[in-house]
ZATOR-54682 format. One record per residue (C-alpha): residue in three letters; residue number from 1; z, x, y. Coordinates in Angstrom, 2 decimals, m for minus. Each point is the difference from the previous one (the first is absolute). Layout:
# ZATOR-54682
Ala,NUM,Z,X,Y
...
This chain:
# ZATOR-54682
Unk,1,154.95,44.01,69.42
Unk,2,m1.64,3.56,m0.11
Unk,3,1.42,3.02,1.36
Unk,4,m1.06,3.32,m0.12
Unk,5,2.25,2.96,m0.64
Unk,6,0.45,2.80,2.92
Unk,7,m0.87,2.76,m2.80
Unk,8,m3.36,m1.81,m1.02
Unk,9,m0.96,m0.33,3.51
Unk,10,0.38,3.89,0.60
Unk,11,m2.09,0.78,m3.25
Unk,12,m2.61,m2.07,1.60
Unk,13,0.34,1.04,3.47
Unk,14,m2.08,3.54,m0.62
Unk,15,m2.79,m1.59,m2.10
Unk,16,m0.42,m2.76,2.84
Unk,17,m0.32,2.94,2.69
Unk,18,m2.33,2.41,m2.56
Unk,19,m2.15,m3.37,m0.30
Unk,20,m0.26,m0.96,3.74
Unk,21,m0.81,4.01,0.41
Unk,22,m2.93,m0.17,m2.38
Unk,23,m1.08,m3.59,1.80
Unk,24,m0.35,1.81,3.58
Unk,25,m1.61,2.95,m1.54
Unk,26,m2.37,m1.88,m2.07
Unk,27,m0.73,m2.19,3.33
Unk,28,m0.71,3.21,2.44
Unk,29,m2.04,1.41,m2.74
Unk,30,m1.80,m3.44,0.27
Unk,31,m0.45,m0.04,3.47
Unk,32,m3.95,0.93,0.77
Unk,33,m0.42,3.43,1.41
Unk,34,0.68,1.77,2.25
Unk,35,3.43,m1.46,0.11
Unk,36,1.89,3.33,1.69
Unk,37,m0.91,2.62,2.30
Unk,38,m3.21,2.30,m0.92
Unk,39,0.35,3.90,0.04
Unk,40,m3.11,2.10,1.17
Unk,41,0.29,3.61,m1.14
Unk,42,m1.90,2.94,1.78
Unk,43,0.94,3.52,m0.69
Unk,44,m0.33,1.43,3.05
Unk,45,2.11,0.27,3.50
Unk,46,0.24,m2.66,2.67
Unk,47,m2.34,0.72,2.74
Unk,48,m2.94,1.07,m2.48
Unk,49,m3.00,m1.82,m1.13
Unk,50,1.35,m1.90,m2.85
Unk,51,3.01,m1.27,2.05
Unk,52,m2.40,m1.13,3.07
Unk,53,m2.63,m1.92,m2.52
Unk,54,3.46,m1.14,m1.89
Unk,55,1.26,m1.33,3.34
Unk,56,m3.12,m1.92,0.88
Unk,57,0.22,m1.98,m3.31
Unk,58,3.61,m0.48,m0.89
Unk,59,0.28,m2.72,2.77
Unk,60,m3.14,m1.98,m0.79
Unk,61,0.41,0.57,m3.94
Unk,62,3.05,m1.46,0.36
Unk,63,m1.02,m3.01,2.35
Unk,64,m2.79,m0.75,m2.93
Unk,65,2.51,0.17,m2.67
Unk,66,2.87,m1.56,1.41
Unk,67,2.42,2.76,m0.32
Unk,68,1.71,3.09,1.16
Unk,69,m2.38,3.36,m0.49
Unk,70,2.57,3.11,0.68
Unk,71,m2.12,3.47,0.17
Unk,72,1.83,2.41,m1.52
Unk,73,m0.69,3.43,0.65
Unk,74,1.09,2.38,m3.30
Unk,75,m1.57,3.61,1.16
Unk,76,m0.68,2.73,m2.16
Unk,77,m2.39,1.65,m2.55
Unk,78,m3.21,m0.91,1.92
Unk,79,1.27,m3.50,m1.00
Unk,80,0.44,0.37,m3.16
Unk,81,3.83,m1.08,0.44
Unk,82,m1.05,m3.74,1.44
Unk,83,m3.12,m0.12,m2.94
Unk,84,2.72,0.62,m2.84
Unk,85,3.20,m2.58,1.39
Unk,86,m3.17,m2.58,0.36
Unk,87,m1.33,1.16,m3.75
Unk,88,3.68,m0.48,m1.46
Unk,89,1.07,m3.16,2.36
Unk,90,0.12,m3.38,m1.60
Unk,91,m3.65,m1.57,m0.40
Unk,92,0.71,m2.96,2.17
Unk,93,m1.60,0.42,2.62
Unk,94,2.62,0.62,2.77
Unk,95,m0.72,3.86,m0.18
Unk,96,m3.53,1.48,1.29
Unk,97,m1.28,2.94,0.32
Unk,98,m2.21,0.52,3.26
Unk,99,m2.01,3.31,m1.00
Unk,100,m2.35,2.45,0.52
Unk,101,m2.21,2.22,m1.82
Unk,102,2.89,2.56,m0.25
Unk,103,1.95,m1.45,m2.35
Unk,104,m2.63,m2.03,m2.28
Unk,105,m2.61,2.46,m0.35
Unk,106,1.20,3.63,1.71
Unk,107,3.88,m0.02,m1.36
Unk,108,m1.10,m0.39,m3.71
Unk,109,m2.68,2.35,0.40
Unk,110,1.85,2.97,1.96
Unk,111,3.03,m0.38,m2.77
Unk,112,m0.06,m2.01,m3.90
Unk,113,3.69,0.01,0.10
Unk,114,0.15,m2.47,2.58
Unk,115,3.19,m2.86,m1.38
Unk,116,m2.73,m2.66,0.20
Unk,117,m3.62,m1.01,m0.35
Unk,118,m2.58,m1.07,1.56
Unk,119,m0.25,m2.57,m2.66
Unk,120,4.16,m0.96,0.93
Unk,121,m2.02,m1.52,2.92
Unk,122,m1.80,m3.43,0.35
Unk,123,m3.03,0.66,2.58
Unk,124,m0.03,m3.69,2.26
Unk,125,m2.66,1.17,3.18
Unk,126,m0.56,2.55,2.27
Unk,127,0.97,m1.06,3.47
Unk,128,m1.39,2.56,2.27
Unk,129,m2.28,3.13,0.42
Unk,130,m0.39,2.67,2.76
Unk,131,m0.75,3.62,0.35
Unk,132,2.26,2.68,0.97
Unk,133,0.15,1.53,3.45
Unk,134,m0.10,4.14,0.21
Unk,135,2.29,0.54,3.33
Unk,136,1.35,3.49,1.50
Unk,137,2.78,0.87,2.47
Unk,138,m1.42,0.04,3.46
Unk,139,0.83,2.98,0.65
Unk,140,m1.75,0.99,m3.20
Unk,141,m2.88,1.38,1.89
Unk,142,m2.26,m1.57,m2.31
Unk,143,m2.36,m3.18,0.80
Unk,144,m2.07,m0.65,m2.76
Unk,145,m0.71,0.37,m3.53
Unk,146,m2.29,3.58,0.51
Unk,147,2.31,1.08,1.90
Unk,148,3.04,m1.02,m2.42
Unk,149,m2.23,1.52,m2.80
Unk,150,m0.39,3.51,2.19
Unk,151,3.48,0.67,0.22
Unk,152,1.33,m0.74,m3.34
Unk,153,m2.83,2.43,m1.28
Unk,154,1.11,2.75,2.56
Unk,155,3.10,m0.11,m1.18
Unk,156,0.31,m1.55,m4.01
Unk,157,3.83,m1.57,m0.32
Unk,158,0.85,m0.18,3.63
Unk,159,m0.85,m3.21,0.59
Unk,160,3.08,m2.51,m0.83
Unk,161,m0.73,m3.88,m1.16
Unk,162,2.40,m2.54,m0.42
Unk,163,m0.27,m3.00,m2.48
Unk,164,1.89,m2.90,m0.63
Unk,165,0.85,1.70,m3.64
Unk,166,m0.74,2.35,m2.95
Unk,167,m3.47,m2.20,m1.61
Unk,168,m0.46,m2.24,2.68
Unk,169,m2.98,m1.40,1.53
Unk,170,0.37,2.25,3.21
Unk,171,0.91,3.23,m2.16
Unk,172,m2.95,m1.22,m2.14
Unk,173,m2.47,0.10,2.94
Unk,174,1.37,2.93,1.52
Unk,175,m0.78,1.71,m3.27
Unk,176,m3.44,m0.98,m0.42
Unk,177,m0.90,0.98,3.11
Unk,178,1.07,3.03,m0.33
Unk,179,m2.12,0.11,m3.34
Unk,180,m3.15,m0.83,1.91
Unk,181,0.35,1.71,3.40
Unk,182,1.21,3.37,m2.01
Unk,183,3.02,0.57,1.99
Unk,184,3.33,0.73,m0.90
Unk,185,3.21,m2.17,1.65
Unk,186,3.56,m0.31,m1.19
Unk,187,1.52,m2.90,m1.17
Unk,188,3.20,m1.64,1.18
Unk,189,1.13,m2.84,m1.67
Unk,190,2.15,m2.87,2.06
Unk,191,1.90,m3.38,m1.07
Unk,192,m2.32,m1.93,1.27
Unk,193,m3.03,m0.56,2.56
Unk,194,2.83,m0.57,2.78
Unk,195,1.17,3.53,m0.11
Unk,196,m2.91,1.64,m0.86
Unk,197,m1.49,m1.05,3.47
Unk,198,3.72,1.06,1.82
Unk,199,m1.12,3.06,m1.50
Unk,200,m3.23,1.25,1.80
Unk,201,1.28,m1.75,3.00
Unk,202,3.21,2.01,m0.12
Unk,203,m2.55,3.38,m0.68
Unk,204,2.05,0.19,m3.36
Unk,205,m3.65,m0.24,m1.75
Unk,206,m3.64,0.49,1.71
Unk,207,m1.85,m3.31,m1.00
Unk,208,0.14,m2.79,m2.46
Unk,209,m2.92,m2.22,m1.94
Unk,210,2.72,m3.16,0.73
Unk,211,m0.40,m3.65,m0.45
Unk,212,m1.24,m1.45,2.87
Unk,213,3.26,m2.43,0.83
Unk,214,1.79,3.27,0.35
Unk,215,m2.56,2.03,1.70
Unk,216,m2.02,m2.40,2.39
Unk,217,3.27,m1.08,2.27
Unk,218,1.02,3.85,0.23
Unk,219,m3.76,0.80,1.13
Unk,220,m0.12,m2.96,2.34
Unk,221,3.17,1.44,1.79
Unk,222,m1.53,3.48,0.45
Unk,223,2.65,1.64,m3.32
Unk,224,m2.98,0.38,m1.97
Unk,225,m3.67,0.89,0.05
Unk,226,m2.31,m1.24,m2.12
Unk,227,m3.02,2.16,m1.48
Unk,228,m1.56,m3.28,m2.41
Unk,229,0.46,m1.78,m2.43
Unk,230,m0.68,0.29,m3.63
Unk,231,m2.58,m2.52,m0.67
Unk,232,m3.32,0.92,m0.02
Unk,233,m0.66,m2.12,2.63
Unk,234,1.41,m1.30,3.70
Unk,235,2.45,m3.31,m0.84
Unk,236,m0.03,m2.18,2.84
Unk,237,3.34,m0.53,m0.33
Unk,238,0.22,3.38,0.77
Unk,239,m2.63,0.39,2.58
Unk,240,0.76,2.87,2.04
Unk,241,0.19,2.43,m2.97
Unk,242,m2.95,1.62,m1.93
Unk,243,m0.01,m0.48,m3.75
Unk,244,m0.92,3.19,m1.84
Unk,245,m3.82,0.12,0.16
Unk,246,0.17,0.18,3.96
Unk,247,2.67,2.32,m0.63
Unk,248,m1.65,2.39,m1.82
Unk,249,0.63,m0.58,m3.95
Unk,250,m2.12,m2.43,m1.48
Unk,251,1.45,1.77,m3.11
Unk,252,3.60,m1.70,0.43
Unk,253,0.93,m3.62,0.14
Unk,254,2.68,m2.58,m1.28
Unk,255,2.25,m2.38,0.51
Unk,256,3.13,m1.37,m1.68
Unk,257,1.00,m4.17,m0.76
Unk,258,3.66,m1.50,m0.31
Unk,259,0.35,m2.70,m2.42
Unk,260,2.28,m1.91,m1.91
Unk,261,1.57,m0.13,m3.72
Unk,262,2.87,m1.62,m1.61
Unk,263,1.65,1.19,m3.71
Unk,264,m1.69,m0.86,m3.51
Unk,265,0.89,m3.40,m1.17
Unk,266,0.11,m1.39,3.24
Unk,267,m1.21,m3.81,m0.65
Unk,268,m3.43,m0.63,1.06
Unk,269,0.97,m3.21,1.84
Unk,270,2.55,2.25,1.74
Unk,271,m3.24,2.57,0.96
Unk,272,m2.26,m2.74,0.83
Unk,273,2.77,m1.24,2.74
Unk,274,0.49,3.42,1.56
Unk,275,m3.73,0.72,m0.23
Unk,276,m1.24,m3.37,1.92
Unk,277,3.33,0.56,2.68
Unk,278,m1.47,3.75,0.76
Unk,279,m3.36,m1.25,0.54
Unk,280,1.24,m2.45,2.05
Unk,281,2.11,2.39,2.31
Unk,282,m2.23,2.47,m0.21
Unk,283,m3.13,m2.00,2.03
Unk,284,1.95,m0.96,2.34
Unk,285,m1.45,0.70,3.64
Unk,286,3.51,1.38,0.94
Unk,287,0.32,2.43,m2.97
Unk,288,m3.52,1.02,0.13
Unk,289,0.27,1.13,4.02
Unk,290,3.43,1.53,m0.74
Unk,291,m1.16,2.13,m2.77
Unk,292,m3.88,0.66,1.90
Unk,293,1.70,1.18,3.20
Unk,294,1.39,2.79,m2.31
Unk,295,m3.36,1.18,m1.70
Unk,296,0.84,m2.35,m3.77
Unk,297,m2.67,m2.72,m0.67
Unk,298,1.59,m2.69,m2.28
Unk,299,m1.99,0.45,m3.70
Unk,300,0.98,m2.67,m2.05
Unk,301,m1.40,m0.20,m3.77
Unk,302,m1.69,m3.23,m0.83
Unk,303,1.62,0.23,m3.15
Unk,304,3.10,1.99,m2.00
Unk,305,m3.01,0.58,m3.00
Unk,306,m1.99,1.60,3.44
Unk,307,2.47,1.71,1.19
Unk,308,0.96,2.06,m3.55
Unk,309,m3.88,0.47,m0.46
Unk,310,1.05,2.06,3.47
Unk,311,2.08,2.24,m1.09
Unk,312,m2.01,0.94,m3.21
Unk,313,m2.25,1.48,2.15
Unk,314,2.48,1.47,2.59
Unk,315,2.37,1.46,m2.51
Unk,316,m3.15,1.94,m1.29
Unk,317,m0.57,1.12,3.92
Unk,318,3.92,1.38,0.87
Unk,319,0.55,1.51,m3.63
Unk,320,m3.72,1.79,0.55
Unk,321,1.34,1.01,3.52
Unk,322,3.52,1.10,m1.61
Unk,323,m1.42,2.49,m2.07
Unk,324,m2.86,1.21,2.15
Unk,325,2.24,0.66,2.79
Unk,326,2.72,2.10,m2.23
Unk,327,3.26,m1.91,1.22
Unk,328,3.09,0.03,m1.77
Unk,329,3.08,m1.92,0.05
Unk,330,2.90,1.94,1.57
């Protein structure tokens, strides 16, 4: 008969547990993905147009994959603080970055000391596309674009602007149009589209060139007026405003996209996953009235090689606009 000594049995104890340790590790690790909840990153404030188009696909992106998608909000920078814990996050796919012009194209321009890259980030699709929506005070005393245009050049600074942050796509059309229309306004910078739009309602600032998920529900409620938007052209999900030709500058027009982008070294079965779930949510008949009844038409990319042939072309546009228009990081 065998019998196995007490102090043996301790010895072995440890290893067993170590070994059963690696077993469950190796088996979650084995587990096909996504296997645990999914964070989606935007860098700007709750209320804003990031968090509303981030809202409208968490739920169905995570219906299509089967998991958990938890928007996290991480403010600051004009984004830049959500694009650099996405660049630096573990490439597995459970961190995404939902983002804007501002910090792919605009940040990197404005300042070369950014912590990350552009190239830190793995471009999937773009999701959506709209323009921006130029809206005063009411009590502004001002009900159109001339008109906007007469008073900032009768009196050069006195004019106050909010934007959602220093380089973003707001400041960024704000600035141009001041470019074009000669006129002089001052910029004040907000957290986010959210309290930007508090802040001409509030009289704290005089207008805005706001998303149109922060502006449209504020003009619809009488808080707001808008002059147009700043397409060249009349969207019809934005009927009852004039795009800048009818307005008066057939100089001025643009428009800003959000999309999405995981870290470097993210698998490309991982990508392929996320990319076919977003596609999925995003056409939707829900999603696509949600997001239409606040002025955002859902833009997917037919392809993640489509959508980076995209921004080629667009990072040439904001980093032309960046240094035509003179602005500089705080």
């Amino acid at each position: 008969m065998t019998t196995t000594h007490a102090p043996t049995a301790r010895r072995r104890a440890p290893l067993l547990l170590a070994a059963a340790a690696l077993l469950a590790a190796g088996a979650a690790q084995a587990q096909p993905y996504p296997n645990k909840p999914i964070r989606l990153v935007i860098g700007f404030a709750p209320g804003g147009a990031a968090d509303f188009v981030a809202r409208a696909l968490s739920d169905p992106l995570g219906r299509a994959l089967g998991q958990t998608v938890v928007v996290d909000n991480r403010v600051g920078a004009g984004s830049s603080i959500a694009a650099d814990f996405v660049a630096k996050a573990p490439p597995d796919g459970y961190t995404v970055l939902i983002a804007s012009p501002s910090s792919i194209s605009v940040n990197p321009a404005l300042n070369p000391k950014l912590s990350y890259s552009a190239k830190d980030l793995v471009p999937l699709l773009r999701i959506s596309a709209s323009p921006l929506v130029v809206a005063v005070h009411p009590g502004a005393g001002i009900g159109s674009i001339a008109e906007l245009i007469a008073t900032a050049k009768k009196k050069p600074g006195a004019l106050n602007y909010s934007s959602s942050g220093n380089g973003s796509a707001p400041h960024l059309g704000a600035a141009h149009f001041s470019r074009v229309a000669g006129v002089e306004m001052l910029h004040i910078p907000y957290k986010g589209g959210a309290p930007a739009i508090q802040s001409v309602i509030a009289g704290e600032t005089q207008l805005t060139f706001g998303t149109p998920p922060s502006v449209l529900p504020m003009v619809q409620a009488g808080r707001l007026r808008a002059l147009a938007i700043t397409s060249a052209n009349r969207s019809p999900l934005v009927p009852d405003v004039p795009g800048m030709i009818e307005a008066g500058l057939p100089a001025y027009a643009m428009s800003f996209w959000y999309g999405l982008f995981v870290p470097v070294g993210t698998p490309p079965e991982v990508m392929r996953k996320i990319f076919d779930a977003t596609h999925e949510a995003m056409q939707k008949p829900e999603v696509k009235a949600v997001l239409a009844r606040e002025g955002t038409e859902v833009a997917l990319s037919k392809s993640s090689a489509e959508f980076v042939a995209f921004l080629e072309e667009d990072n040439r546009f904001w980093a032309k606009l960046v240094k035509d228009s003179g602005v500089k990081i705080d």
